[in-house]
C-alpha positions as CSV (number, residue, x, y, z in Angstrom):
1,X,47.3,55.0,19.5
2,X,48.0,53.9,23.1
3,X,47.5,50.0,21.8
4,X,50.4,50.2,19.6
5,X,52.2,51.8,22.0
6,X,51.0,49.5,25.2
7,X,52.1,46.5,22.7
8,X,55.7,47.8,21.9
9,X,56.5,49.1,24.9
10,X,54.7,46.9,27.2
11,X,57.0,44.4,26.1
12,X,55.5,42.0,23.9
13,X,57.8,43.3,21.2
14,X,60.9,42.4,23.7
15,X,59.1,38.8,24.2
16,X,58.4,39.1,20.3
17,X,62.8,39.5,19.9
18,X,64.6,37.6,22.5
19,X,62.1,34.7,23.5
20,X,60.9,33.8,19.9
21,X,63.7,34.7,17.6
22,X,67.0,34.5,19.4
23,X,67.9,37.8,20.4
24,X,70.3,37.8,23.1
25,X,68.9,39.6,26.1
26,X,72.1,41.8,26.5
27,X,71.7,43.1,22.9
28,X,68.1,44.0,23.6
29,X,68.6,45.5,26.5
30,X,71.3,47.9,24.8
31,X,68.4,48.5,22.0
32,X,66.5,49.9,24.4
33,X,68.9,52.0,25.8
34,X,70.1,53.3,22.8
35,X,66.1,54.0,22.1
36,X,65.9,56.0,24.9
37,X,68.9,58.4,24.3
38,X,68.0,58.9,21.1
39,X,64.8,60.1,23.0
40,X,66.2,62.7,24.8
41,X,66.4,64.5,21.2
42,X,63.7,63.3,19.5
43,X,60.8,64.2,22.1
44,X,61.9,67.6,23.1
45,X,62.4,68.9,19.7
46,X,59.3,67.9,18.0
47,X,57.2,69.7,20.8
48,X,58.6,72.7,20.3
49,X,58.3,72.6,16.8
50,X,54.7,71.3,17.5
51,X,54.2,74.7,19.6
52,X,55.5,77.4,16.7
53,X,53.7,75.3,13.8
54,X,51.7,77.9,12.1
55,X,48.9,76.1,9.4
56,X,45.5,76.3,8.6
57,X,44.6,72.7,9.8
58,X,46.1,74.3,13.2
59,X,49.7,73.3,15.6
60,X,48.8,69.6,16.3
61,X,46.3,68.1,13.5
62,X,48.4,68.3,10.3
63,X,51.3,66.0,12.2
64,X,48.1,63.1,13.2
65,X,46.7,63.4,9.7
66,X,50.2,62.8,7.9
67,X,51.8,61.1,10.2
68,X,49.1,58.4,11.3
69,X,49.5,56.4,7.6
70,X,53.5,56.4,8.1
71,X,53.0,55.0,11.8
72,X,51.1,52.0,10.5
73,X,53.8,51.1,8.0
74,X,56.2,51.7,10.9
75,X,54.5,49.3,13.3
76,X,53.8,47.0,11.0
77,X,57.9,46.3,9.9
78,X,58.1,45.6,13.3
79,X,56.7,42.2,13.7
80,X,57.7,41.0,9.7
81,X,61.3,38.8,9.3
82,X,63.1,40.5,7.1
83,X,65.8,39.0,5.1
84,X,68.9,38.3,6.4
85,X,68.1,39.7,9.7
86,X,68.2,35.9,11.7
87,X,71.8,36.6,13.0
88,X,72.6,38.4,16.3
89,X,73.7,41.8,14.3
90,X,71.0,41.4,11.8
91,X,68.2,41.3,14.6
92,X,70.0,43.6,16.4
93,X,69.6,46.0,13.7
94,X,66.0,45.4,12.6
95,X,65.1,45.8,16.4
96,X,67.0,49.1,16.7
97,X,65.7,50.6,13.1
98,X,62.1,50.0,13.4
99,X,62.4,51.3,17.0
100,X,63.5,54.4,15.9
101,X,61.4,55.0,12.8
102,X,58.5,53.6,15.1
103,X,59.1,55.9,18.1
104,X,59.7,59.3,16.0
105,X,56.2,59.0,14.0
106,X,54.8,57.8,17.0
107,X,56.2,61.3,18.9
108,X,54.4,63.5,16.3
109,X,50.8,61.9,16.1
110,X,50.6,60.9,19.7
111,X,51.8,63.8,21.6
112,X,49.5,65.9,19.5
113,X,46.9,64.1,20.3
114,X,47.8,63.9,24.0
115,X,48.2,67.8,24.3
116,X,44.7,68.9,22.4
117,X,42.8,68.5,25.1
118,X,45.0,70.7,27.4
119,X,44.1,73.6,24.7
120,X,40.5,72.7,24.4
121,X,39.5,72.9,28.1
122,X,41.0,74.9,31.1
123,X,39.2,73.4,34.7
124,X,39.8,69.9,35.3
125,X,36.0,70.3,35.6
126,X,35.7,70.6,32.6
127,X,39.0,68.3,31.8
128,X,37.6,65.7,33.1
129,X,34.6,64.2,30.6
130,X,37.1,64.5,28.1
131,X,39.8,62.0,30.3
132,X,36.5,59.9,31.0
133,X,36.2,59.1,27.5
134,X,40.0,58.5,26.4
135,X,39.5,56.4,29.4
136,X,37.2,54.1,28.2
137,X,38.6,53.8,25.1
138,X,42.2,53.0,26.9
139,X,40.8,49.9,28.0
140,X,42.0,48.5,24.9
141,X,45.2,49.4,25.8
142,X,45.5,47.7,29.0
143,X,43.6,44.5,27.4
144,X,46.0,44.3,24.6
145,X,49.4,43.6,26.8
146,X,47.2,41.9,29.5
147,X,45.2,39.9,27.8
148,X,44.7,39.6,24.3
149,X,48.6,39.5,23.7
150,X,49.0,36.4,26.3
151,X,46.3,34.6,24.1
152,X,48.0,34.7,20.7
153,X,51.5,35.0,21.3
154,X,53.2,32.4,19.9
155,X,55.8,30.0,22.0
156,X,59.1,29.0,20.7
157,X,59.3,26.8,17.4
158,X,55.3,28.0,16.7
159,X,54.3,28.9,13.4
160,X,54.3,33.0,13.2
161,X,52.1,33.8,10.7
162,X,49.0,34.2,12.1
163,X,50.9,36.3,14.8
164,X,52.4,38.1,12.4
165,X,48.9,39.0,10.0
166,X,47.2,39.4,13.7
167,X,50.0,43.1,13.7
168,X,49.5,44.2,10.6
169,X,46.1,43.9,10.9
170,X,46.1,45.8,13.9
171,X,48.1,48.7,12.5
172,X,46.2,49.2,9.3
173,X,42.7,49.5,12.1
174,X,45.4,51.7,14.0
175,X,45.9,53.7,10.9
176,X,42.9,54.2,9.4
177,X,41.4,55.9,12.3
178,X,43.5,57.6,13.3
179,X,44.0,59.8,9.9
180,X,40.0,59.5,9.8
181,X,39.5,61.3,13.4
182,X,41.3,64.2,12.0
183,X,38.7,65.9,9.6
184,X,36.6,66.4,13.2
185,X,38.9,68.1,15.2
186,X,38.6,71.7,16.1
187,X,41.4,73.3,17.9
188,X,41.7,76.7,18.9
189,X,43.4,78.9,16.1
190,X,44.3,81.9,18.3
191,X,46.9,80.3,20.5
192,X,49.2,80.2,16.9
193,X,49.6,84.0,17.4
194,X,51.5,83.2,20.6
195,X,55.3,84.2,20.0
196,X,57.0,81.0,21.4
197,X,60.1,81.3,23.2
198,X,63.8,79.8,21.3
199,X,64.6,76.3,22.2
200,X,67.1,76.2,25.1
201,X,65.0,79.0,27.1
202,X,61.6,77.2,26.5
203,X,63.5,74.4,27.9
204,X,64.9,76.2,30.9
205,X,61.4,77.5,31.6
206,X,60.0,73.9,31.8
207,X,62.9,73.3,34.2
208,X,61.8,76.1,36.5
209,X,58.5,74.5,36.8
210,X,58.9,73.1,40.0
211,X,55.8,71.5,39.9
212,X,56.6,70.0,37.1
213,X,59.8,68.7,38.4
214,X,57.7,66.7,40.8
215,X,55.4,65.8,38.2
216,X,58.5,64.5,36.4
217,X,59.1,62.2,39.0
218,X,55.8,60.5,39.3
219,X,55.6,60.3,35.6
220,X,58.9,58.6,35.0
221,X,57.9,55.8,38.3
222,X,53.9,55.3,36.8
223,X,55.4,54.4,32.9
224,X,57.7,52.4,34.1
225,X,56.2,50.3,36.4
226,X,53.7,50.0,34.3
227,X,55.8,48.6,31.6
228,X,57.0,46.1,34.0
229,X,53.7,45.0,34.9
230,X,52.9,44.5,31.7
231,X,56.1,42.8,30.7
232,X,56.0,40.6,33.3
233,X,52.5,39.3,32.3
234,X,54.7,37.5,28.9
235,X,56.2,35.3,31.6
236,X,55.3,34.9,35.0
237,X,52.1,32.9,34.0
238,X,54.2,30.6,32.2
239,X,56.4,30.1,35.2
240,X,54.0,29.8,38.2
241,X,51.7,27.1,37.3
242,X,50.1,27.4,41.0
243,X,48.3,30.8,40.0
244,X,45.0,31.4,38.5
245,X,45.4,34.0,36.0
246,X,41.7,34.6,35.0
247,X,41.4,35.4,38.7
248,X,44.1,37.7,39.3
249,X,42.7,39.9,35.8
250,X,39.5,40.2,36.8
251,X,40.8,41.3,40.3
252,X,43.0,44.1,38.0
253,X,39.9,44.9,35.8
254,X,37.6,45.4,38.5
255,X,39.9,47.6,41.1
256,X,40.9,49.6,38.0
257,X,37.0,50.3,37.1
258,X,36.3,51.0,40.9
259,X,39.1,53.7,41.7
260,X,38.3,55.1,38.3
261,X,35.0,56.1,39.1
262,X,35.7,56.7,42.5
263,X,38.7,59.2,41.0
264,X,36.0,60.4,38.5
265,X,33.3,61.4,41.3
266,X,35.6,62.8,44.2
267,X,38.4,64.3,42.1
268,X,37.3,67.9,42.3
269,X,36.5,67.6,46.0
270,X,40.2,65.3,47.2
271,X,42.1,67.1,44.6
272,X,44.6,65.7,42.3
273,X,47.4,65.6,45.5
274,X,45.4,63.9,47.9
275,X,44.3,61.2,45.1
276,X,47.5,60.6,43.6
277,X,48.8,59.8,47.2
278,X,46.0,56.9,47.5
279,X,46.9,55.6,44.8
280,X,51.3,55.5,44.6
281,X,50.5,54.0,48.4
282,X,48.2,51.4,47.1
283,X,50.3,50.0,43.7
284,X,53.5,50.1,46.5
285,X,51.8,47.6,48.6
286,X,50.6,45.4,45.9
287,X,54.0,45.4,44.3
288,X,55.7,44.2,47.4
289,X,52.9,41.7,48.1
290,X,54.1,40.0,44.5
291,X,57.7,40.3,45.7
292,X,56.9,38.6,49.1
293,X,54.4,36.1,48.3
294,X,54.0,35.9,44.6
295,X,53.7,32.5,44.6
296,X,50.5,32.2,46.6
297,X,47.2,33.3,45.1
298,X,46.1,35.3,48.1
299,X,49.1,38.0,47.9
300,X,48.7,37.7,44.1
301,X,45.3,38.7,44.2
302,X,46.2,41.7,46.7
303,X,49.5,42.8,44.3
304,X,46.7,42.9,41.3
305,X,44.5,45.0,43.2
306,X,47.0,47.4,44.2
307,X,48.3,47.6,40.9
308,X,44.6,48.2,39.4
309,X,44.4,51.0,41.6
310,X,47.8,52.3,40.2
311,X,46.5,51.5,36.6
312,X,43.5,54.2,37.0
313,X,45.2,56.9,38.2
314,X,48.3,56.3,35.8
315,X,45.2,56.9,33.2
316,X,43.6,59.2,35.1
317,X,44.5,61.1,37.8
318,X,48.4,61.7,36.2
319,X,46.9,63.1,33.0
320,X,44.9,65.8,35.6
321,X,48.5,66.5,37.4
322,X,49.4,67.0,33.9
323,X,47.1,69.4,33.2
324,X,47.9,71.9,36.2
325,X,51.7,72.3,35.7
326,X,51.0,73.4,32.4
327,X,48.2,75.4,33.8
328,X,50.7,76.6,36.2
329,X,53.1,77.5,33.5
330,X,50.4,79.7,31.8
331,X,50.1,81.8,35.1
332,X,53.9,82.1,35.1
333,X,55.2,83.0,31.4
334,X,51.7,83.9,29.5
335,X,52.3,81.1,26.8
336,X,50.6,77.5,26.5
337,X,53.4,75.6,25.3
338,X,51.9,71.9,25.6
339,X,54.1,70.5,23.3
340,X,57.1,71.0,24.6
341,X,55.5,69.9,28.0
342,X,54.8,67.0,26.3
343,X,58.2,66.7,25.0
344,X,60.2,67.0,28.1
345,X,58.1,64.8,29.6
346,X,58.7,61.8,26.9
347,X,62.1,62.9,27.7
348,X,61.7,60.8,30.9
349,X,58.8,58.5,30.0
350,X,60.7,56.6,26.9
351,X,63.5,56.3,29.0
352,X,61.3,55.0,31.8
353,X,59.8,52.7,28.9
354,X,63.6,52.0,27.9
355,X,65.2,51.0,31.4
356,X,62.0,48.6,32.4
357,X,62.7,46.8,29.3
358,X,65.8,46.4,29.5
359,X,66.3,45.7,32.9
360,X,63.6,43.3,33.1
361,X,65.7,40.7,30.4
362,X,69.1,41.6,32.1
363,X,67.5,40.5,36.1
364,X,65.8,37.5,34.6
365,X,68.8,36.3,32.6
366,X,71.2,36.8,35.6
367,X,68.9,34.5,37.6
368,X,69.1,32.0,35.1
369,X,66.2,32.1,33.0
370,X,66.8,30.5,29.5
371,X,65.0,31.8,26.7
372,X,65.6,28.9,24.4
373,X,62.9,27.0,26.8
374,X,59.5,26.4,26.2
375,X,57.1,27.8,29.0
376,X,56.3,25.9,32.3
377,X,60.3,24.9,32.1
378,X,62.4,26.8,34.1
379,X,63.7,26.1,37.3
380,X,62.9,27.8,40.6
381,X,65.5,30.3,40.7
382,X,64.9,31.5,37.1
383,X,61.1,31.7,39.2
384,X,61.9,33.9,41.7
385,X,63.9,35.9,39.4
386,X,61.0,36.9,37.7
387,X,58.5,38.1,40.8
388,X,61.5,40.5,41.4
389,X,62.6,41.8,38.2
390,X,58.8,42.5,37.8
391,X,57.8,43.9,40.7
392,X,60.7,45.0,43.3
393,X,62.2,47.9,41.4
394,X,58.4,49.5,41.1
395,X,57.7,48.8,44.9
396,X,61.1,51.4,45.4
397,X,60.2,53.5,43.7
398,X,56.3,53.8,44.2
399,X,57.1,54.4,47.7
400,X,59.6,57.2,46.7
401,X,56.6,58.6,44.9
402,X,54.5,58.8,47.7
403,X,56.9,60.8,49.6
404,X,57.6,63.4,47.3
405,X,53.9,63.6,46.5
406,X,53.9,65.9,50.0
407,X,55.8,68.4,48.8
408,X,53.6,69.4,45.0
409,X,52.3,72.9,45.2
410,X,49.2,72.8,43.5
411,X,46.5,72.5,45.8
412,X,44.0,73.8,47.9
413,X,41.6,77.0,47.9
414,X,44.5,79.0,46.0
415,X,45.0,77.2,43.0
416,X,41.1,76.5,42.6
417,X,41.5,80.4,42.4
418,X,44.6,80.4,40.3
419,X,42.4,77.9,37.8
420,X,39.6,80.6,37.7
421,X,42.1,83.3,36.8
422,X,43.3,81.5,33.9
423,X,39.9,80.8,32.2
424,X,39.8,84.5,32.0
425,X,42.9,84.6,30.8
426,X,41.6,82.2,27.6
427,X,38.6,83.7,27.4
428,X,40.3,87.5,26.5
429,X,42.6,85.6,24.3
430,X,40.1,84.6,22.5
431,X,38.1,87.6,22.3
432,X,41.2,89.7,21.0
433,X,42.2,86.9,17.8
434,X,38.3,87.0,17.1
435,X,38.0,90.9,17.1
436,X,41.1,91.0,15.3
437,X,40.0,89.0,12.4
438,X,36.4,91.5,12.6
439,X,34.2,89.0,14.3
440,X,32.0,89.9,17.5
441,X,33.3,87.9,20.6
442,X,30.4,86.2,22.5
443,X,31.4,84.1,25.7
């Protein structure tokens, strides 16, 4: 799931529009935009439905199962030329359907699957094999926009149909496994007996969460810097000729593996603050080495290392921070309500995802790039103005990041007690839903 989304809103599908057929940047950019208020509904609403579904299969499977075949098709209408869509309106509209049909399926299997394991296990002890292994399978989501896309995207007046089978392809794989991983999940049936709160006050309650607030923040800055990393990978090896790219990769590949098992080893004894920290101090610096010397292949090396180091714990370390303001929550109202967590916090994210995208092609175009050119062509200034629509705005806000970083609650001797409190918590709700249905409760 995260390789369709890393494609589509890593911008390849933004390349995919404006540099290969003709979109005007301005028009894109106000695709996005609209994507991302139409967001603001979408995200919210479907977790809270998510947390009151009462079924057999459970809350979260029956949306993956169902939804996963719908989400291929979705994809997959994506990258196809429909008829009469090679005007301005006509792409426009294609662009801002598929979007939209993409981006709601895409809510309900994704966000399930993103919240199970939040259900499944309490202590970010035992969290953490489970991240581990989404982990190593999200290396195909980083190598998708950062690699493989760069390989086979096409250039202007190229023939598309190999690009175009190389999508659908992808989204039938995409598919299939998805709605195949279903029939093995186990999730646990007493949490449906919960008595969710309406709407609005779930909402609110999220709102109050002021943990989450700063999680909020941090969230929003990772995706969308992010996003802009990965966007600017469809052009600024076009541009700067001077740079070895394979170099700079591994340099991302091999920082990313390091702090990941250094976050995987010393998680339980740094704590989610102090790691986070590291790492929104390390992606600033190698976002403003890009801005100040992006040219050169010495503070290109040090931006990708910074970045990889930003990478891990956006997979990592943010999913853990995650994890403890709904724990938190718990503690506060009785209830796990992932999905609306999950919701609210897509709430920002697609926007994030929105706003990089659409500021990228806006910055670029104002400084004169010309997406009617073949790569290698432009001229210095369109240059320069992609270093800083990729990597300036990220360097702001990463350093924002890190300040507001001091001020999260949960850490420390007290919430490793807090933690313990709550496994108890699960563990009677368990017993209760098990002696209730006349079955003898063994921890």
């Amino acid at each position: 799931m995260a390789v369709l989304q890393s494609v589509v809103g890593g911008g390849a599908l933004t390349y995919y529009f404006t540099k290969i057929r003709g979109l005007d940047g301005t028009l894109s950019g106000i695709v996005w935009l609209l994507f991302g208020i139409w967001n603001a509904v979408n995200d919210p609403l479907y977790g809270y439905i998510s947390d009151k579904t009462k079924n057999k299969l459970g809350r979260r499977k029956p949306y993956i199962r169902f939804g996963a075949p719908l989400l291929a098709i979705s994809y997959i209408l994506c990258w196809l030329i429909i008829p009469d869509t090679d005007t301005q309106p006509g792409l426009f509209i294609q662009l801002l359907v598929c979007l939209f049909f993409y981006d709601t399926l895409y809510t309900a299997v994704a966000s399930a699957l993103y919240v199970m394991p939040f259900e499944m296990a309490v202590s970010n002890k035992a969290r953490s094999p489970i991240f581990v292994w989404k982990i190593a399978f999200s290396v195909l989501s980083i190598a998708f926009p950062a690699v493989v896309i760069p390989m086979v995207k096409p250039d202007v007046g190229d023939d598309l149909t190999s690009y175009q089978i190389f999508h659908v392809i992808l989204g039938v794989i995409v598919g299939i496994v998805t709605f195949v991983s279903t029939f093995f999940y186990k999730e646990n049936q007493y949490l449906q007996e919960e008595e969710q709160m309406p709407f609005f006050k779930g909402i609110k309650a999220t709102f109050r969460n002021k943990p989450f607030i700063i999680f909020l923040i941090i969230s929003f800055t990772v995706i969308y810097v992010q996003t802009s990393l990965f966007q600017g990978l469809n052009y600024y090896p076009d541009e700067i000729e001077t740079i070895n790219m394979m170099i700079l990769l591994v340099g991302l590949a091999l920082s990313t593996i390091v702090t990941l098992i250094i976050f995987i080893l010393k998680h339980e004894a740094w704590g989610v603050k102090k790691c986070m920290q590291i790492a929104l101090i390390a992606f600033a610096i190698g976002c403003f080495s890009m801005v100040f010397g992006g040219r050169t292949q010495v503070f290109a090396m040090i931006s990708f290392v910074g970045c990889g180091v930003g990478v891990a714990a956006g997979f990592y370390m943010l999913t853990m921070q995650f994890g403890d303001v709904m724990d938190y929550d718990e503690l506060q109202t009785g209830l796990r309500r992932e999905g609306i967590y999950a919701g609210v916090n897509s709430l920002v994210t697609k926007p994030a995802i929105s706003l990089a995208n659409a500021a990228f092609i806006w910055i670029i175009e104002a400084f004169g790039y010309n997406q009617t050119l073949q790569g290698g062509l432009q001229d210095n200034r369109a240059e320069t103005g992609i270093i800083l629509a990729w990597m300036l705005i990220p360097a702001i806000l990463l350093t924002i990041c890190f300040i507001v970083m001091f001020r999260y609650p949960l850490a420390g001797d007290k919430w490793k007690t807090d933690k313990n409190k709550l496994t108890v918590i699960h563990q009677q709700k368990e017993k209760d839903h098990l002696e209730k249905l006349g079955f003898k409760y063994e921890p």
